[in-house]
NUKOLLUM-403400 format. One record per residue (C-alpha): residue number from 1; residue in one letter; chain; y, z, x. Coordinates in Angstrom, 3 decimals. Each point is the difference from the previous one (the first is absolute). Layout:
<sites>
<pos=NUM&code=A&unit=A&yy=Y&zz=Z&xx=X>
...
</sites>
This chain:
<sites>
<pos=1&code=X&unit=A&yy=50.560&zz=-16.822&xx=-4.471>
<pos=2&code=X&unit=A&yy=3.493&zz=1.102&xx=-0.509>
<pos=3&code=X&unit=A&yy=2.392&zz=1.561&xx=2.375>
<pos=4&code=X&unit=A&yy=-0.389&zz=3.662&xx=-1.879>
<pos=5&code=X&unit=A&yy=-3.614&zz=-0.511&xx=0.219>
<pos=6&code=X&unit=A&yy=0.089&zz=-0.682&xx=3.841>
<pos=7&code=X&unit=A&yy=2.304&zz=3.049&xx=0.675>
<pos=8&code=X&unit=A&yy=-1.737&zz=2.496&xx=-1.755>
<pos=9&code=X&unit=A&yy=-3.225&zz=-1.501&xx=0.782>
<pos=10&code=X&unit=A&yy=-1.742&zz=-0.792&xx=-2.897>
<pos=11&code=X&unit=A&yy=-3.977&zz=0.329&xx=-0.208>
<pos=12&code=X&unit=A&yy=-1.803&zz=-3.122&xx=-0.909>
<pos=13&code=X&unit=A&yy=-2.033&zz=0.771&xx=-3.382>
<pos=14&code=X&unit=A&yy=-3.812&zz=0.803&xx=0.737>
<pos=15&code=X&unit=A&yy=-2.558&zz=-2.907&xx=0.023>
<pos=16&code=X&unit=A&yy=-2.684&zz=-0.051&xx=-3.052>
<pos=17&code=X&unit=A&yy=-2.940&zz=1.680&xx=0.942>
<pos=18&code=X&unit=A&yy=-2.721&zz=-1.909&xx=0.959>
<pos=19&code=X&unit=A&yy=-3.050&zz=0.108&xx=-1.515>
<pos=20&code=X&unit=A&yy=-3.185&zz=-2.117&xx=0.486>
<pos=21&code=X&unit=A&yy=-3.224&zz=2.225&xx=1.058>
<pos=22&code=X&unit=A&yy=-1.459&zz=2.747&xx=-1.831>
<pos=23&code=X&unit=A&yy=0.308&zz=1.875&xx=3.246>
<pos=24&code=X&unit=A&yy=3.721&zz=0.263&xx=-0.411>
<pos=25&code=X&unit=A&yy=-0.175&zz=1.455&xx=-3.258>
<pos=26&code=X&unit=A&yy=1.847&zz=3.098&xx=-0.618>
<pos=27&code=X&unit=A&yy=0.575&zz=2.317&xx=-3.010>
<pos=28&code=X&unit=A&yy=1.562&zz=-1.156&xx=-3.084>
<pos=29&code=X&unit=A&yy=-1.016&zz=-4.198&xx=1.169>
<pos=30&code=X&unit=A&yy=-1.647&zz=-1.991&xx=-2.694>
<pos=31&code=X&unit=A&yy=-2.996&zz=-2.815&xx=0.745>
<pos=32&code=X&unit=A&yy=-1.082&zz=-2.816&xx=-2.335>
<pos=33&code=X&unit=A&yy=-3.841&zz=-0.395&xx=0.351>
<pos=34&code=X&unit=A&yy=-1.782&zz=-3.661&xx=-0.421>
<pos=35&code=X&unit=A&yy=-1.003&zz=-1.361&xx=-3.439>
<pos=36&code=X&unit=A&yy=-3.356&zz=-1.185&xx=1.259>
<pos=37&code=X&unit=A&yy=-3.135&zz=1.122&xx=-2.276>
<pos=38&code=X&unit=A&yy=-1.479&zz=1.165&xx=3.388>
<pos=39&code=X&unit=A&yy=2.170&zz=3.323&xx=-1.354>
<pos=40&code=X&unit=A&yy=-0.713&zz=2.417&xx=-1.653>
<pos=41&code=X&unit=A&yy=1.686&zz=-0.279&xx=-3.222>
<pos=42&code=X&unit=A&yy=1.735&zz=3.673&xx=0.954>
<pos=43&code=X&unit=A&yy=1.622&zz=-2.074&xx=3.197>
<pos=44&code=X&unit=A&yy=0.384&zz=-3.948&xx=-1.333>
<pos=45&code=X&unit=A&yy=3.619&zz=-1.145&xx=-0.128>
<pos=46&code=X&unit=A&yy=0.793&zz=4.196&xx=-0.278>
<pos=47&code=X&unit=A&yy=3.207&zz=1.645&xx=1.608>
<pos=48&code=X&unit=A&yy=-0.206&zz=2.923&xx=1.783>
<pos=49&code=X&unit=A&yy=2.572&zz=2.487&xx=1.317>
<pos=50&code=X&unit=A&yy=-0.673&zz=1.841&xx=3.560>
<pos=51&code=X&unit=A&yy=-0.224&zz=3.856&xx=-1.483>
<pos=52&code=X&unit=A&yy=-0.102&zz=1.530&xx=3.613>
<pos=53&code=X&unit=A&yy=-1.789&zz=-0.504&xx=3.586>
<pos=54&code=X&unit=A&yy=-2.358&zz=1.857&xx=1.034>
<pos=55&code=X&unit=A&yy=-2.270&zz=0.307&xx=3.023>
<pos=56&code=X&unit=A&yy=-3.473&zz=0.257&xx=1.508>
<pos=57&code=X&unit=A&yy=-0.919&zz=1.095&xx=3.263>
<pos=58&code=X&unit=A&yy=-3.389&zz=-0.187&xx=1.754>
<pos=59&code=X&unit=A&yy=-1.069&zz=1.125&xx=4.178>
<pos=60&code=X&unit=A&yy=1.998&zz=-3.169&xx=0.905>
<pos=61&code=X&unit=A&yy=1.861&zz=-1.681&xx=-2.586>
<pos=62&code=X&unit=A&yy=2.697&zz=0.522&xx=-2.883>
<pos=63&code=X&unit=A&yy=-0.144&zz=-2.322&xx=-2.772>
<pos=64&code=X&unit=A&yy=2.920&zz=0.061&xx=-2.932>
<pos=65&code=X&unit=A&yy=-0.887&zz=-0.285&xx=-3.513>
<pos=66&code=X&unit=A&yy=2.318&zz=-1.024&xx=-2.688>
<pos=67&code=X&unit=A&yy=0.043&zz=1.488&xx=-3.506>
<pos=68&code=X&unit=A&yy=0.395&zz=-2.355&xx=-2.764>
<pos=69&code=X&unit=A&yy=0.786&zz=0.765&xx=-3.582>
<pos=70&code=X&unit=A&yy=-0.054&zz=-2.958&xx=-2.673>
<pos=71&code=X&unit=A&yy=-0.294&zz=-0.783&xx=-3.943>
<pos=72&code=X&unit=A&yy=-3.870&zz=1.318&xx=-0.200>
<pos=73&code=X&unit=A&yy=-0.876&zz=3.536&xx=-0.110>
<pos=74&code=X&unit=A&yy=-1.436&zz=0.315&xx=3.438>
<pos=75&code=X&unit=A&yy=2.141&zz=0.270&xx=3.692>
<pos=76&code=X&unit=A&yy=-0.955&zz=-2.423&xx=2.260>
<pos=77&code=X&unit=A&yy=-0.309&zz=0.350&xx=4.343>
<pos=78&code=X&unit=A&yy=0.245&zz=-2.445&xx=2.048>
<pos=79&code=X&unit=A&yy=-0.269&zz=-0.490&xx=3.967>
<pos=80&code=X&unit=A&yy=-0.353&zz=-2.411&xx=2.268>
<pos=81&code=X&unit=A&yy=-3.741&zz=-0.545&xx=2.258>
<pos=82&code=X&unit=A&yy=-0.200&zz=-1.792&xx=2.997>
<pos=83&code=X&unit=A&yy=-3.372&zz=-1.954&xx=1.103>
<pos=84&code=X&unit=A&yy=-0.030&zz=-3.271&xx=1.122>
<pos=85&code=X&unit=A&yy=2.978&zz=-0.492&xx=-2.106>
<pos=86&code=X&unit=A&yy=2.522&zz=1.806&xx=-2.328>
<pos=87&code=X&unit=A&yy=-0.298&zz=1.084&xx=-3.401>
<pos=88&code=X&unit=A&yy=0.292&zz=2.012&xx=-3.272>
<pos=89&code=X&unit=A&yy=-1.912&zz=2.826&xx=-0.935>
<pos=90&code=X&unit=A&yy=0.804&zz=1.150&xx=-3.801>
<pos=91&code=X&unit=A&yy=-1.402&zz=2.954&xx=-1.586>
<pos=92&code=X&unit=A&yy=-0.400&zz=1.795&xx=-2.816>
<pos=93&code=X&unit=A&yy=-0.646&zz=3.786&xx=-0.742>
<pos=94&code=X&unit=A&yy=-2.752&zz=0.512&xx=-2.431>
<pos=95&code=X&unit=A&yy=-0.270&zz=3.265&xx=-2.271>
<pos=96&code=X&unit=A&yy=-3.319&zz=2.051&xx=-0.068>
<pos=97&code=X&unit=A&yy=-0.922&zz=-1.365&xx=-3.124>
<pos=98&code=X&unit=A&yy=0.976&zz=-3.469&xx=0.912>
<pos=99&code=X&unit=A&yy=-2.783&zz=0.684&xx=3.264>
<pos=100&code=X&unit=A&yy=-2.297&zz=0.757&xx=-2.170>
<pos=101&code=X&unit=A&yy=0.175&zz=-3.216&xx=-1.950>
<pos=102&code=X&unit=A&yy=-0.114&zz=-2.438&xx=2.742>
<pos=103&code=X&unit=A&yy=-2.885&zz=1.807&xx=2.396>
<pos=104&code=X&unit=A&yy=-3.279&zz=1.863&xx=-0.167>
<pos=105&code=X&unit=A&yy=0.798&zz=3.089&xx=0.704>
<pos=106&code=X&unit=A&yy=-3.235&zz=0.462&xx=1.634>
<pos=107&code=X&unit=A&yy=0.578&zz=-2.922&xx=2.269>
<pos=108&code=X&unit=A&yy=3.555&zz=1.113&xx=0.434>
<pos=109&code=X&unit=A&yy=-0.811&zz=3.473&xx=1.605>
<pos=110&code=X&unit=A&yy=-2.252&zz=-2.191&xx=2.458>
<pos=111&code=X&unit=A&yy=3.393&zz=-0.372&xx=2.094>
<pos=112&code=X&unit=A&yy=0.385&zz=3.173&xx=0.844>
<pos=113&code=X&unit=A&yy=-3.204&zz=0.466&xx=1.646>
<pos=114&code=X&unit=A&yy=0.233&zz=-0.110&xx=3.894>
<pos=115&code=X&unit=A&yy=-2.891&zz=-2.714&xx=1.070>
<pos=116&code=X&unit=A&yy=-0.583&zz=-2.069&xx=-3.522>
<pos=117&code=X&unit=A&yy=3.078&zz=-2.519&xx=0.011>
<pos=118&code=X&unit=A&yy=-0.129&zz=-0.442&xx=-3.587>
<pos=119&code=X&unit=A&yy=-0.207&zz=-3.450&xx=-2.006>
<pos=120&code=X&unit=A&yy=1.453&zz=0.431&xx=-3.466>
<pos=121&code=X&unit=A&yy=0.532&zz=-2.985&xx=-3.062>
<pos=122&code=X&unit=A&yy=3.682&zz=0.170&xx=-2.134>
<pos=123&code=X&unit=A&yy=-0.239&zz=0.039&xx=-3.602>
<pos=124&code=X&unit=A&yy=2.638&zz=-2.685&xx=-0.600>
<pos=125&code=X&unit=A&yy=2.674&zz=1.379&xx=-2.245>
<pos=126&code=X&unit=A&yy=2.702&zz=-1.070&xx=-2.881>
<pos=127&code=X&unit=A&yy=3.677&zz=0.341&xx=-0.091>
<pos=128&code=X&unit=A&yy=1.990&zz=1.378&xx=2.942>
<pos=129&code=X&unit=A&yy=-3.225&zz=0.257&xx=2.129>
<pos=130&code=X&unit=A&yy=-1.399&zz=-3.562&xx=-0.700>
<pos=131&code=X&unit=A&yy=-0.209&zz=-2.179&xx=2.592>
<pos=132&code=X&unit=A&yy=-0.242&zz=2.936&xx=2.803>
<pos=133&code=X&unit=A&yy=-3.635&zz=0.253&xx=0.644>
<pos=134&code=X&unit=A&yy=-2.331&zz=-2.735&xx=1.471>
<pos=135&code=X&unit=A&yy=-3.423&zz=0.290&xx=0.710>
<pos=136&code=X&unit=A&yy=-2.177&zz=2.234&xx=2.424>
<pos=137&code=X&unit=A&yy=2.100&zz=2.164&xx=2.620>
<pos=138&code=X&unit=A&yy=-1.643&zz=1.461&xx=3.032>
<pos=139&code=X&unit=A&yy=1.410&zz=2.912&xx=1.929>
<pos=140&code=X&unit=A&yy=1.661&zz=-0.831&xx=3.336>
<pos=141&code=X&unit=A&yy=1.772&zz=3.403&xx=0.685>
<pos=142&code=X&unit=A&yy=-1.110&zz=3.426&xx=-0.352>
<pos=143&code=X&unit=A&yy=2.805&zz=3.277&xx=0.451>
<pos=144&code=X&unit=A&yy=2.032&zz=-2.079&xx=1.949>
<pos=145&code=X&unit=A&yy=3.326&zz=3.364&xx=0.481>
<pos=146&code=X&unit=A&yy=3.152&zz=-0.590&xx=-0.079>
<pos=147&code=X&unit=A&yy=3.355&zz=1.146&xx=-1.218>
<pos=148&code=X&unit=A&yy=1.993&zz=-0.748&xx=-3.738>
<pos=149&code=X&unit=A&yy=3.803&zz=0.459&xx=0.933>
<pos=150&code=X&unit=A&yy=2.441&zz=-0.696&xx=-2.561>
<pos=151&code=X&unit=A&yy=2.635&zz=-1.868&xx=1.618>
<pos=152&code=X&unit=A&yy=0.829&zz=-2.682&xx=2.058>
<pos=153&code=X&unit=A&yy=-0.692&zz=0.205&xx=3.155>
<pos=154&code=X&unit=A&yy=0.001&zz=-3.543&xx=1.441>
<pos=155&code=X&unit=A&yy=2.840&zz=0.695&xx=2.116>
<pos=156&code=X&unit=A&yy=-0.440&zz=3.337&xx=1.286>
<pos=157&code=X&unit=A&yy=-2.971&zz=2.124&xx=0.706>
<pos=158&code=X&unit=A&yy=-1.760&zz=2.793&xx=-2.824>
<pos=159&code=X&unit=A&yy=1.136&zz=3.340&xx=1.193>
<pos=160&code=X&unit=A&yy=-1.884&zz=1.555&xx=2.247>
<pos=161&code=X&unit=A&yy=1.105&zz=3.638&xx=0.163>
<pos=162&code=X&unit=A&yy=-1.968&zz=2.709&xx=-1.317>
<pos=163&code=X&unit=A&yy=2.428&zz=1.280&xx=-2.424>
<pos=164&code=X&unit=A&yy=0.669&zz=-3.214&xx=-1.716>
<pos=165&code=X&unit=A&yy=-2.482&zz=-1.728&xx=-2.109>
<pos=166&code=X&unit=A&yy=-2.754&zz=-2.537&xx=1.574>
<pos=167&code=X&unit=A&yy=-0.774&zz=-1.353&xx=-3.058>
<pos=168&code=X&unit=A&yy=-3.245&zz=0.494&xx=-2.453>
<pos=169&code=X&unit=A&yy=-2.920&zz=-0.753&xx=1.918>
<pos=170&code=X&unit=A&yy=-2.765&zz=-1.680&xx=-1.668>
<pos=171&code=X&unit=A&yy=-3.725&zz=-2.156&xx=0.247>
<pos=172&code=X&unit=A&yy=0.023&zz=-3.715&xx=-0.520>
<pos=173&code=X&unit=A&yy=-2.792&zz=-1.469&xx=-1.363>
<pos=174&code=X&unit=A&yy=-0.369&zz=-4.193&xx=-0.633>
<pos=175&code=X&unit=A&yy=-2.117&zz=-2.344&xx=-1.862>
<pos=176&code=X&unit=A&yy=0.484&zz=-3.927&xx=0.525>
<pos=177&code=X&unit=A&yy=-1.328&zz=-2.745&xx=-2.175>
<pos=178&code=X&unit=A&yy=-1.835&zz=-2.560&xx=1.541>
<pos=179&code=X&unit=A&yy=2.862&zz=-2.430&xx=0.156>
<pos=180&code=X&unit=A&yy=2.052&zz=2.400&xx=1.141>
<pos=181&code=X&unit=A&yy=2.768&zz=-0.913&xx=-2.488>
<pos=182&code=X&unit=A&yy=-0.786&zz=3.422&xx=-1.621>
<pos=183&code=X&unit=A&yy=-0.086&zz=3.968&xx=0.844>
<pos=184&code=X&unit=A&yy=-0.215&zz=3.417&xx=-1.186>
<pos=185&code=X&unit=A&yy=1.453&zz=2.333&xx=1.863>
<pos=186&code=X&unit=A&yy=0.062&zz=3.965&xx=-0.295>
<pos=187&code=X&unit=A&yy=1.724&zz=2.808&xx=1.641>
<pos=188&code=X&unit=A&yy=-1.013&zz=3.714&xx=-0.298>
<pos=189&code=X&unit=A&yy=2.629&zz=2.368&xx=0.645>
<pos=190&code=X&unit=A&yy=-1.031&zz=3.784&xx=1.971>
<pos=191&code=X&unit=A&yy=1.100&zz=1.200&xx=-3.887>
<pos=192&code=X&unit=A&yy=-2.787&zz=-2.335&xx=-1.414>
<pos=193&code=X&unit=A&yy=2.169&zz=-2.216&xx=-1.447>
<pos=194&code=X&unit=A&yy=-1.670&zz=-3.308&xx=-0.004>
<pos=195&code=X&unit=A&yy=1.876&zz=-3.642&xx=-0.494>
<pos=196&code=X&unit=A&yy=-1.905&zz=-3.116&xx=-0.840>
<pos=197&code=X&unit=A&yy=1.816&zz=-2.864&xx=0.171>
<pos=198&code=X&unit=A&yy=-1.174&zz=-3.779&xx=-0.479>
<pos=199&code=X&unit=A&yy=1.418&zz=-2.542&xx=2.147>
<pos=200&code=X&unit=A&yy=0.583&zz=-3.628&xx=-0.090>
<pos=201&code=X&unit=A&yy=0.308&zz=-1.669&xx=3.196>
<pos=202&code=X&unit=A&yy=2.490&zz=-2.885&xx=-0.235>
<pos=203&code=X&unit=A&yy=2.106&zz=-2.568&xx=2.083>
<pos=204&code=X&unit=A&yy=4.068&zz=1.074&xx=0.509>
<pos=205&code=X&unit=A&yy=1.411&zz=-3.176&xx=-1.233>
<pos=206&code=X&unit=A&yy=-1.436&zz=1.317&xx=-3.776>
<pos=207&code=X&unit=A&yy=3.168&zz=2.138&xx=0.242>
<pos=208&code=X&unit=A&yy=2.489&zz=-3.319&xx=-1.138>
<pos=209&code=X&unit=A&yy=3.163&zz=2.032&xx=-0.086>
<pos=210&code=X&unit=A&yy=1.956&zz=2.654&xx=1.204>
<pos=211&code=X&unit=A&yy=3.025&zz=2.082&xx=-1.117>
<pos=212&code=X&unit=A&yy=1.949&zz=2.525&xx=2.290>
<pos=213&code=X&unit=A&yy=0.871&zz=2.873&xx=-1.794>
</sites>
């Protein structure tokens, strides 16, 4: 360091961000998924760019969820679950029409009745959607509440006063395959807006590479 430098007190340049867990994602980051045919074809060797955070909060919990947009037509979420290790959960938001091609619709209103726990066979699909379904699911939760916010809130708390918004409260419903390396997950809204998403349940180290925005 030079003499001006030391006088004037010159401020070191800022280290690179770094960036090695999904849970330090932040808007505008970009992820590399694995290449492995255990993918989707929607996720194999695919880049995706962090759109926005967003958040879920139950009785006694908050759980971020990161919005993912890539080449294919659909947006991708992703969060992390926690059992007796870590992992991914991906999912993807299916249209009514694209419902309607991968369930019964008979079988599918089954979940919504209190006491019957529904069991319910995918239809496997083509394109976008292959690759996402796999075999029988059984229902594990049934109008589970919580709160949609969007924003990030893993560093300060959802606003709890009155006059500011508490987020859109909603119903969570869940169907797990018997490996339990598949879900289908739905949230109605108190509009009756209802989200069905599938999931894919898969280990962190299938994201190989990370870029800080």
């Amino acid at each position: 360091m030079g003499f001006f430098d030391k006088l004037f007190g010159k401020k070191a340049e800022a280290e690179p961000r770094q960036l090695n867990h999904p849970s330090q994602l932040n808007q505008g980051d970009m992820i590399v998924l694995d290449d492995s045919f255990a993918l989707p074809g929607l996720l194999r060797g695919q880049q995706f760019k962090v759109e926005s955070v967003n958040c879920y909060e139950y009785q006694n919990s908050r759980a971020p969820e990161w919005i993912l947009r890539g080449n294919g037509q659909h947006t991708l979420f992703l969060s992390i679950e926690q059992d007796d290790e870590e992992y991914l959960a991906v999912s993807i938001k299916l249209t009514r029409a694209e419902v309607e091609s991968c369930f019964d619709m008979d079988a599918f209103a089954d979940i919504f009745e209190e006491g019957v726990f529904a069991e319910l066979e995918g239809h496997e699909q083509d394109g976008e959607l292959a690759g996402w379904l796999n075999g029988r699911y059984r229902q594990t939760d049934f109008a589970e509440f919580g709160y949609f916010h969007r924003a990030d809130y893993r560093h300060t708390r959802p606003p709890q006063d009155a006059n500011q918004s508490h987020g859109d409260a909603f119903e969570a419903y869940q169907l797990v395959n018997d490996n339990e390396t598949h879900a289908i997950d739905i949230e109605v809204y108190e509009n009756g807006e209802t989200d069905v998403m599938l999931t894919l349940y898969r280990p962190v180290s299938d994201i190989r590479e990370y870029w800080p925005a």
